[in-house]
C-alpha angles and dihedrals in degrees: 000000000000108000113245127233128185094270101041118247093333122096127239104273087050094058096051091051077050097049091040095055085047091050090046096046083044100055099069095049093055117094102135097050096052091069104051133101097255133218133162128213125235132237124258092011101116110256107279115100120195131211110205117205128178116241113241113246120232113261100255103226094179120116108231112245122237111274087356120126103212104232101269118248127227131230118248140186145202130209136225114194139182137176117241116238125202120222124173142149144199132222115206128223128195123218085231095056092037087047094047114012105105083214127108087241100172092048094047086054093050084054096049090036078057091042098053095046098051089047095047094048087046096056095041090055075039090063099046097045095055084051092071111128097227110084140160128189127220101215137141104267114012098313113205100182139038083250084067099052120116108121130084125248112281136191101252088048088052087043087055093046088048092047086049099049089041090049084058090051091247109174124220122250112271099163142033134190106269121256098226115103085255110092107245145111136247136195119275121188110264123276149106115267123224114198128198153113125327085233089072097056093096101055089044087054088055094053117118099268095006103171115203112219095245080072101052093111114178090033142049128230122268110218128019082241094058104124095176153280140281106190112307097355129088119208125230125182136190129166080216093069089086116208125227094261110219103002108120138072124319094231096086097198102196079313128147106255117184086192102031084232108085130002117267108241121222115210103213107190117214099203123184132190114306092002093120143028137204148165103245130227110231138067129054122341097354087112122026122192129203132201134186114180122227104254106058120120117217131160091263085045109032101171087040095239097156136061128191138219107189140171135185136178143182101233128183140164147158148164113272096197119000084204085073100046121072132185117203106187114201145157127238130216131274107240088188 
């Protein structure tokens, strides 16, 4: 039986041109990640990561009395904390495929291996994210509930979600995670970020001021999948940011209906900064692939007839401050 490595039966400077073609084929997928207050864990330190924030103090209001020291406060924190989860697959080659196929097939598992773990990182934060507990609706009337949704996002609705976020003291984002393989940050211009569905891209280009990102000027877009801005927001699409199909009114209104029954709702997140946290993807160690070539006997393959691509990953997020974190559901017009 072939003895097993960490990397399979590659050596070390095979798994890091691995990792790194994972990691390239996974960037551009990544817009979710890129937001988040990010902190890695560290190896060897159980499965539970921690996020620390201070705790405001209240505005003292008190005039000091003359000669008086007022009693000193103390500084106090609260803690956020998640446990970590671990998600990973593996893609099978056959020695057939890998002797006669005129394809890179080890290369073009490496791509797909990248692919599927930036979009499953992406739908699990997905999933946290349109779990916030602020939420408005975008409905003919005053809709209180997801049942009630069958109109597009407007600007009066974007303007309430931004007065909200601003009456919490929400701050704008003024940095993302860098897109190079090193692990960093870099300045963005300020703003607060709204994240959803490609599907959603036409009814945002119809908003009142509605900037594309070709006429930014003086700043560059943020994420491949920045579409533009309408006043302080910028706008980020992804096909991978799935809608609730069929969960809306019945009165479809010129919406989009899967089902032709009741309007499919589009969760669009307003973030702001610290609002979110996540493990990130990238860097060292944050995913770990794994090869074994076709060709190698062992006790389970004898004539060595398979060969494996893998990738796992420990994987974590929540939301910091729901106060900071806003869902808008709406639905989008049916261009048919």
């Amino acid at each position: 039986m072939s003895v097993a490595t960490t990397y399979g039966d590659i050596n070390q400077r095979t798994a890091v041109w691995a990792e790194g073609t994972m990691l390239e084929h996974a960037k551009p997928i990544l817009v979710l990640d890129n937001f988040g207050d990010v902190k890695p864990l560290p190896k060897n330190k159980a499965d539970t990561i921690t996020f620390r924030r201070p705790v405001p103090y209240t505005v003292s209001t008190t005039q000091l009395v003359e000669g008086v020291t007022p009693a000193p406060k103390q500084i106090s924190y609260e803690d956020v904390s998640v446990q970590m989860g671990q998600y990973g697959d593996v893609i099978e080659i056959s020695d057939k495929v890998q002797d006669m196929n005129e394809d890179p097939v080890l290369a073009n598992a490496a791509m797909l291996a990248g692919e599927q773990a930036a979009e499953t990182k992406e739908l699990i934060l997905w999933g946290v994210l349109r779990a916030g507990t602020n939420v408005f609706y975008s409905g003919t009337g005053t809709p209180t509930t997801r049942a009630q949704v069958n109109s597009t996002i407007t600007l009066n609705l974007q303007r309430a979600v931004v007065r909200a976020l601003k009456s919490q003291r929400a701050r704008t984002i003024t940095t993302m995670v860098s897109p190079s393989p090193k692990f960093g940050t870099e300045a963005v211009a300020p703003a607060f970020v709204a994240f959803g569905h490609t599907d959603c891209e036409q009814d945002i280009r119809d908003m009142d001021g509605f900037t594309p990102t070709e006429r930014y000027g003086n700043f560059s877009p943020i994420s491949d999948y920045e579409v533009g801005k309408v006043e302080g927001v910028r706008y980020i699409l992804s096909p991978v940011l799935e809608p609730f199909l069929g969960a809306g009114s019945g009165t479809l209104n010129g919406m989009v209906s899967a089902g032709a029954a009741n309007v499919d709702v589009y969760p669009l997140i307003f973030i702001s900064k610290n609002c979110y946290g996540t493990v990130p993807l990238k860097g060292a160690g944050s995913m770990n692939p794994s090869v074994i070539n076709p060709g190698t006997i062992s006790k389970s393959d004898p004539l060595g007839q398979r060969g494996y691509v893998g990738w796992k990953m420990y994987f974590a997020s929540l939301i910091l401050n729901e106060a900071w974190i806003n869902r808008v559901e709406v639905g989008v017009t049916d261009l048919t």
